[in-house]
N, C-alpha and C positions, 0 to 999 in steps of 0.2 A: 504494500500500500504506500499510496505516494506521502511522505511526510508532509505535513500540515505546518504553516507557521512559517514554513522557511524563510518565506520574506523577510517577516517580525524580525528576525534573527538577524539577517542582512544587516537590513536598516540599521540597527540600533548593538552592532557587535562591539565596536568601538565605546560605546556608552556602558555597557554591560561591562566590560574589561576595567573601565574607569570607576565602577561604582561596586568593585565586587569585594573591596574590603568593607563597605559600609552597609553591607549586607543584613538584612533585619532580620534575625531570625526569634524574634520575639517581640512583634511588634502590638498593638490593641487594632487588631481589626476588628472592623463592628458590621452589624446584620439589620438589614431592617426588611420585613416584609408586609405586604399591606393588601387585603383582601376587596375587590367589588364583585358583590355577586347579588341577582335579581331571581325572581323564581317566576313562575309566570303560572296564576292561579293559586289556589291553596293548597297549602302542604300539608297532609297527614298518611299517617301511619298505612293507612289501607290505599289513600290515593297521592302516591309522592307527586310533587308540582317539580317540573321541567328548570333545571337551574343554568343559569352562566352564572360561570368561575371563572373571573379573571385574578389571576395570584402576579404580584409586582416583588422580587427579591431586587435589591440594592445589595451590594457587598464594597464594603471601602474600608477605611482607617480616618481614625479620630481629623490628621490632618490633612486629609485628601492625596494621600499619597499612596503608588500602589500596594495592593492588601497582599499577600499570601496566596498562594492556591488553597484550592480546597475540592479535594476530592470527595465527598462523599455531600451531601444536603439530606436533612430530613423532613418532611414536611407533614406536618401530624393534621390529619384532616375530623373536625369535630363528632359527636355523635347528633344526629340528625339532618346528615349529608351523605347518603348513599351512591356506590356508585353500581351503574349498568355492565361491566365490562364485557362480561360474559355472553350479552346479547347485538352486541356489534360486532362488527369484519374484522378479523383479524390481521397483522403486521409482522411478521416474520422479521428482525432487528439486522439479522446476520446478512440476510438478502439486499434489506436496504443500505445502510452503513458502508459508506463512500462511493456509493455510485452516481452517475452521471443522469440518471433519468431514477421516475419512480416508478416501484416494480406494480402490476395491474392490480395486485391481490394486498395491497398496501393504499392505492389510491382511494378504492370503497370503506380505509380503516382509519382516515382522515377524523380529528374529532376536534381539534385546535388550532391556531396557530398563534404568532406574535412574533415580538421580536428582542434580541440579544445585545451585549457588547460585551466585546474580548480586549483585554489590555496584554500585550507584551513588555516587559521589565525586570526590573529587581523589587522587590519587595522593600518598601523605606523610601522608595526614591520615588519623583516626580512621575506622573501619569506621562506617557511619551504619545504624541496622537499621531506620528508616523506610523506606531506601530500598535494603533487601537484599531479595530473593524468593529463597524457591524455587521448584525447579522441578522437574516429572515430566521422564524424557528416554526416548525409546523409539528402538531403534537399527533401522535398516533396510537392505536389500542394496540397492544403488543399481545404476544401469546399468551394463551388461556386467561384471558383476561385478569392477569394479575401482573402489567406491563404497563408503562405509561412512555414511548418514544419521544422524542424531544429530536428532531434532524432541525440539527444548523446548517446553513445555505447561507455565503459569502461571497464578494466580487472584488472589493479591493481591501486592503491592498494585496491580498492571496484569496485565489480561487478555491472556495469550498464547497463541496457539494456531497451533500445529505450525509455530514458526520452524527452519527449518533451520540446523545446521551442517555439508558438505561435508567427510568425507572421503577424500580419493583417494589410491588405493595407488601404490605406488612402488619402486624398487628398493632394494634393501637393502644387502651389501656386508660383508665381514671376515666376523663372526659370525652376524648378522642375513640375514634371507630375505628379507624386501623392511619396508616402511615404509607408514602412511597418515599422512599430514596433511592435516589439521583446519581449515578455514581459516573465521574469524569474520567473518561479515557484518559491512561499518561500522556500519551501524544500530543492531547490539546491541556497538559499542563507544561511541560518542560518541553523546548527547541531549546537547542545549539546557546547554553548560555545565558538565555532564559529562562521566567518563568510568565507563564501565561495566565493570566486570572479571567475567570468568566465574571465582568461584575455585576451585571444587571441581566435579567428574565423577565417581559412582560410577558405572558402568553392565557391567551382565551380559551376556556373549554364549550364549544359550542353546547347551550339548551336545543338545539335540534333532534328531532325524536324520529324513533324507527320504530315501527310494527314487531313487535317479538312475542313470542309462548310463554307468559310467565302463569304459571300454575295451572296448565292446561288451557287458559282463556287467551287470546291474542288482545295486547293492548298496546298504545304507543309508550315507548318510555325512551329516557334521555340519557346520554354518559352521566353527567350527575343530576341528583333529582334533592329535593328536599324533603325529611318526612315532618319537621317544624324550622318554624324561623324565629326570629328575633335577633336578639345578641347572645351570638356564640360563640366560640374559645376559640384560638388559633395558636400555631405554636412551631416554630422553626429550629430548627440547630445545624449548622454549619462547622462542619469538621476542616479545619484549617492546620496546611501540614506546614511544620514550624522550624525542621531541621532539616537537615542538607546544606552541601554550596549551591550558591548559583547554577541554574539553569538543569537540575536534576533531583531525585523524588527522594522525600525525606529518610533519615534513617530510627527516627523514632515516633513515640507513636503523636495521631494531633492532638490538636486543642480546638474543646467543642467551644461554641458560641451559641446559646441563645438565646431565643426572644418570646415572647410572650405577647397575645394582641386579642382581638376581637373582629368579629364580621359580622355583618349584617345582612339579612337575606328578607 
């Protein structure tokens, strides 16, 4: 597979060389994530109501300088926010994951999209916007519905197309129904001397509904559905990897970060 980032690396080698004593490897990176989501009719238990989730991650440092990678995101989703997965088209990760077009049996597994930005740097030092992109992100139901795809799509300054990010759901616990985390390829953390931070995710989960067999009865239902609303819990944690040199993946273990919020439905 063709490495990713090489540009990043180009650009900004001479800077990386300059700044690799000053290397942060314990820096206060901070998280902040922010929920809009609408339902559309009412929500209860017997008739969940059709929901858009739009979820916003921010990742930086106290003084705006770049943060750390971070390979793992957890995203703890509330109890009375269910999701469909099981009754939508399924996305095969492996299929799609760097390829140049999307595969046909992936296209009808479309449930989201938005959009990204990628910094290349050192961690401690100034944001570099030579070596910042953005990025499209289009979300997909991955297998057996217990998959959440994330494909980034890029143009300048490096051509990307359809890198996966992996997320699998998980159980949940206290407040929370279950959990997906996120988990970042090495490749789109570390090039040639870098370190690449993913800092921002906006992305939509379509209230768009399909016809499915739920308990014998054919009904419409949506990726996410709501069974009540109000103000409910939210809850993020960012695994931030803290040790290593420049531009390669730590040798011990992260440091979580999280946050604590509320959404409204």
């Amino acid at each position: 597979m063709r490495k990713l980032f090489v540009l990043f690396a180009v650009g900004a080698l001479v800077c990386a060389v300059a700044v690799t004593a000053a290397f942060a490897a314990q820096q206060a990176n901070t998280v902040n994530y922010t929920v809009k989501a609408k339902k559309k009719g009412k929500a209860s238990k017997k008739h969940p109501a059709p929901l858009s989730y739009e979820g916003i991650l921010s990742v930086g440092t106290a003084n705006g300088t770049q943060p750390n990678v971070a390979p793992l995101t957890h995203l703890f989703f509330p109890k009375g926010i269910i999701q469909n997965a099981k009754y939508f088209p399924q996305c095969n990760g492996k299929k799609l994951d760097g390829q140049s077009s999307v595969p046909k049996s992936c296209k009808k597994a479309v449930i989201g999209s938005g959009t990204a930005q990628a910094s290349g740097g050192a961690p401690g030092q100034p944001i570099n916007p030579s070596t910042t992109e953005q990025l499209k992100v289009t979300a997909y139901n991955g297998l057996r519905g217990k998959q959440i795809l994330l494909a980034l799509n890029g143009s300048s300054p490096l051509q990307i197309s359809n890198r996966v990010v992996t997320g699998t759901m998980g159980k949940g616990g206290g407040k929370f129904a279950y959990t997906v985390t996120f988990a970042v390829p090495a490749d789109l953390q570390f090039q040639l001397g870098l370190q690449v931070a993913l800092t921002h995710f906006d992305v939509k989960i379509s209230p768009k509904t399909r016809t499915a067999k739920v308990h014998g009865k054919k009904t419409k239902v949506s990726y996410l559905a709501a069974t009540k609303c109000g103000t409910l819990p939210t809850q993020t944690t960012v695994d931030f990897d803290q040790d290593g040199a420049p531009g390669g993946p730590g040798t011990g273990p992260t440091t979580p970060v999280t946050v604590q919020g509320t959404m409204k439905c």
